[in-house]
C-alpha positions in Angstrom: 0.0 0.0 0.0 1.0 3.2 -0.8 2.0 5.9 1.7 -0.4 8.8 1.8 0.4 12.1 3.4 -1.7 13.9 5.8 -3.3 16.2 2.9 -4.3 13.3 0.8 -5.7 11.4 3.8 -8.0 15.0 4.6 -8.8 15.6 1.2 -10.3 11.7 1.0 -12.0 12.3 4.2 -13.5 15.7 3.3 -14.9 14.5 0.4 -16.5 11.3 2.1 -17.9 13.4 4.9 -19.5 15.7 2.1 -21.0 12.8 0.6 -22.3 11.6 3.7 -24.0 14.8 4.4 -25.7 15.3 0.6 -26.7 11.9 0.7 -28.3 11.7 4.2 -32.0 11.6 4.9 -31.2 13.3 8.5 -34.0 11.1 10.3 -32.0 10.8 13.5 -31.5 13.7 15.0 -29.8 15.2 18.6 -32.1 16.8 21.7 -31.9 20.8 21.6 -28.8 21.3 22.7 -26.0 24.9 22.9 -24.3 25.8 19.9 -21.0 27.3 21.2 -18.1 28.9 18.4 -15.7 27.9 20.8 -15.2 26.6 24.3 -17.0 28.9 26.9 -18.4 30.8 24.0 -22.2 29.8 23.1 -24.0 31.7 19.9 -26.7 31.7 21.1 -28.3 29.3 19.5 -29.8 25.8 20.6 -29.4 23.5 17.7 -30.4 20.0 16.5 -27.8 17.6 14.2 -28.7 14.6 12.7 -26.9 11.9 14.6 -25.5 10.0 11.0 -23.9 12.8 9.3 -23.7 15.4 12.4 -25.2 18.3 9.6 -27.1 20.9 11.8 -30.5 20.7 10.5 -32.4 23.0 12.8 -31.4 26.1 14.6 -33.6 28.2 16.9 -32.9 31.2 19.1 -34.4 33.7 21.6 -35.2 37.1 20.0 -33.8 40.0 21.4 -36.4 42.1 21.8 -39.5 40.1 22.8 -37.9 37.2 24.3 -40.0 34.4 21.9 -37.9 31.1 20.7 -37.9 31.1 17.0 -36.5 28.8 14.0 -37.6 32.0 11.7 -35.3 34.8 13.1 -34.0 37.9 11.2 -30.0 37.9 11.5 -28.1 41.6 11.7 -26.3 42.5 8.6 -24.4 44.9 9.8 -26.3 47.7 7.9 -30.0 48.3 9.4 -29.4 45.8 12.4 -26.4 45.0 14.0 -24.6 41.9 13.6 -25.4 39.3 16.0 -28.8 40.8 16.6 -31.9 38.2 16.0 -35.1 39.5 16.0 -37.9 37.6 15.7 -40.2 38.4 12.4 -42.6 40.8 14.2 -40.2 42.4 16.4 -37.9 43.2 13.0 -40.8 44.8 11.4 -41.3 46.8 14.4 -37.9 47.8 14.1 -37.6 48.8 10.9 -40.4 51.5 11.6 -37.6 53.2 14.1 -34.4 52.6 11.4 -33.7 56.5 10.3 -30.7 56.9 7.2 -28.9 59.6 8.7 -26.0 61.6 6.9 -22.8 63.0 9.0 -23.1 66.8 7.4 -18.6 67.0 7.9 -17.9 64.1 5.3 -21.2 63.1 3.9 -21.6 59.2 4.8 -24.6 57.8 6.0 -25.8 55.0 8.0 -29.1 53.5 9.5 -29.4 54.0 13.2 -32.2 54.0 15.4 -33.3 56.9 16.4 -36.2 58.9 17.6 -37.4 62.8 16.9 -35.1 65.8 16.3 -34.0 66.5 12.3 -30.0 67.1 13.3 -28.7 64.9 16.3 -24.8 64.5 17.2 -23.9 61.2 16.7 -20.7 59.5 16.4 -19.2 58.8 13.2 -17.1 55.8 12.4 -15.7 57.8 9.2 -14.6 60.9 10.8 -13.7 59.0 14.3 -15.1 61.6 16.5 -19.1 63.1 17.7 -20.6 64.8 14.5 -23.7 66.7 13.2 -26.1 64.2 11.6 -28.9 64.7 9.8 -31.9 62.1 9.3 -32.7 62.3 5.3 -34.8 59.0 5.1 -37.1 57.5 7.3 -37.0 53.9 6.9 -40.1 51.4 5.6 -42.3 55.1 5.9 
């Protein structure tokens, strides 16, 4: 038999496991148990694998605002919600009503924010590094 080296021998495994996966029927699966990203470190999440393949076939969380467990969460992109933010699909909508697109008036920007009332607010901007005029020129999902 022929030697293999360690990135042959991953390589055949990798490929085996994929199959494995794409083929499986995922009838078996774990209780709800933490999904953590690495030790001491849980997402969040409470997650079900199929006990064949280990592929994570259902993922639920708490929303952030009301509190309700949900499989159909809204995830932060970094834009109108913040990352790691998961909002249930009523509480999102909610929150889209207070998402303002506000413009720093020093370099011109803009970014969502939640906000309430006044037209020009001082706000911190990431581009300029320091607190800025800012003024709301869209009200979002009006």
């Amino acid at each position: 038999m022929k030697e293999q080296t360690y990135k042959q021998l991953e390589r055949e495994f990798n490929k085996k496991v994929a199959e494995l996966k794409k083929n499986c029927k995922h009838k078996n699966l774990t209780p709800w148990s933490e999904e953590w990203w690495a030790m001491g470190h849980p997402t969040g999440f409470k997650v079900r694998a199929c006990k064949r393949c280990r592929e994570i076939v259902k993922r639920r969380v708490a929303c952030m605002e009301c509190g309700k467990i949900t499989e159909d969460y809204i995830n932060g992109d970094g834009q109108r919600r913040a990352i790691g933010e998961y909002l249930c699909k009523d509480c999102d909508k909610k929150a889209a009503k207070k998402m303002k697109l506000i413009k720093c008036e020093k370099c011109n920007n803009k970014s969502y924010v939640r906000i309430r009332g006044k037209e020009t607010l001082k706000y911190y901007c990431m581009w300029c590094e320091k607190e800025t005029k800012h003024k709301i020129i869209e009200n979002k999902d009006d």
